[in-house]
Wavefront OBJ file of the C-alpha trace (Angstrom):
o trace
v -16.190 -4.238 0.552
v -13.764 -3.607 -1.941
v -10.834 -5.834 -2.339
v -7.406 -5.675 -4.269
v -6.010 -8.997 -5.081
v -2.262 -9.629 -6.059
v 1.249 -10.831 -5.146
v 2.370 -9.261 -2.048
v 6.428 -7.957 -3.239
v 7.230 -6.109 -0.177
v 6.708 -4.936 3.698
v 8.199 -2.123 4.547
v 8.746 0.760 7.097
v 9.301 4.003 4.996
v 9.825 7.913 5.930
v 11.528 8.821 10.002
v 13.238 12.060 9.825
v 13.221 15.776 9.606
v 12.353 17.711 6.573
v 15.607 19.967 5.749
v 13.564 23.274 4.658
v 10.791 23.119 6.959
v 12.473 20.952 10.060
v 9.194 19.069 9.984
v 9.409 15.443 11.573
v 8.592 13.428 8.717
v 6.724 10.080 10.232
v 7.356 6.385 9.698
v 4.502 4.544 7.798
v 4.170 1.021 7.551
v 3.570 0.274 3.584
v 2.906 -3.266 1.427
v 3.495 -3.159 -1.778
v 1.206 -5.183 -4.254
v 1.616 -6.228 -7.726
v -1.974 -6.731 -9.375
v -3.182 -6.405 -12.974
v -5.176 -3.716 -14.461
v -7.971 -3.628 -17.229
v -5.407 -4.327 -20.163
v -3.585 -6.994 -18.453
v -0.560 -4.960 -17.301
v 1.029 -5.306 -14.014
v 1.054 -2.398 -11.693
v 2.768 -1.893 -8.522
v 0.668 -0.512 -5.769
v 1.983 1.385 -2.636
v -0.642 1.384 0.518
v -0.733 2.179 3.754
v -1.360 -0.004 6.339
v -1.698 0.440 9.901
v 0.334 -2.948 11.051
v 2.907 -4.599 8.734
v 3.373 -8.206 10.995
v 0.324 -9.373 9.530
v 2.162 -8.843 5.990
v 5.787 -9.819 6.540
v 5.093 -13.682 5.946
v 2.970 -13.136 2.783
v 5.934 -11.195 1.048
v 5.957 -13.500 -2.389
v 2.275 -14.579 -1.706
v -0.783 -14.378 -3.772
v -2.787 -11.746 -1.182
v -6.453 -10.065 -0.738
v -6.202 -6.468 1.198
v -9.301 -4.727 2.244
v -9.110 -1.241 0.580
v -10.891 1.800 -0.160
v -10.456 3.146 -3.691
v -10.644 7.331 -4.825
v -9.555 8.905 -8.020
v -8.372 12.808 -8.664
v -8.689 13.156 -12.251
v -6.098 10.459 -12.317
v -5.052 6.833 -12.042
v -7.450 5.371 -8.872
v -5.271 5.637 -5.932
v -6.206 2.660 -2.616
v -5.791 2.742 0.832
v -5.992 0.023 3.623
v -9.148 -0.247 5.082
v -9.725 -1.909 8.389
v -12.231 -4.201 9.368
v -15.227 -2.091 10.559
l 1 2 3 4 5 6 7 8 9 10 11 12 13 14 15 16 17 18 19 20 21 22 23 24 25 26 27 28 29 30 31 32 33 34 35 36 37 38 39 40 41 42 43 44 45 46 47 48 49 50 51 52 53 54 55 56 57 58 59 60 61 62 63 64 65 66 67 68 69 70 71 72 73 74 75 76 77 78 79 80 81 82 83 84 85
């Protein structure tokens, strides 16, 4: 399983609303932001997904491990929560 490890900063519910041009319904997603370290020793700030934030809310300031799944577009690598199996 792949793992990110970092300093939880935040748990938060993002998004609700309509979309003005299309009138869409724009969904609320639970997100956790986590600060972790690349390869050259710079801190980035990643945004995931994740399916229940309660579990998250207590860590906020916390060193934290979050089961993800990692893909990459001909970009940065991108993660996403991944739920125990």
């Amino acid at each position: 399983m792949l793992t990110l490890h970092g300093t939880l900063r935040t748990a938060e519910q993002l998004g609700g609303g309509v979309n003005r041009k299309t009138g869409e319904r724009i969904p609320i997603r639970s997100v956790i932001q986590v600060e972790a370290p690349d390869e050259r020793g710079l801190v980035q700030l990643h945004t995931i997904t994740v399916p229940d934030l309660e579990p998250f809310r207590k860590l906020v300031g916390q060193p934290v491990t979050v089961p993800v799944r990692a893909w990459a577009m001909g970009g940065p690598v991108n993660f996403a929560f991944r739920g125990e199996a």
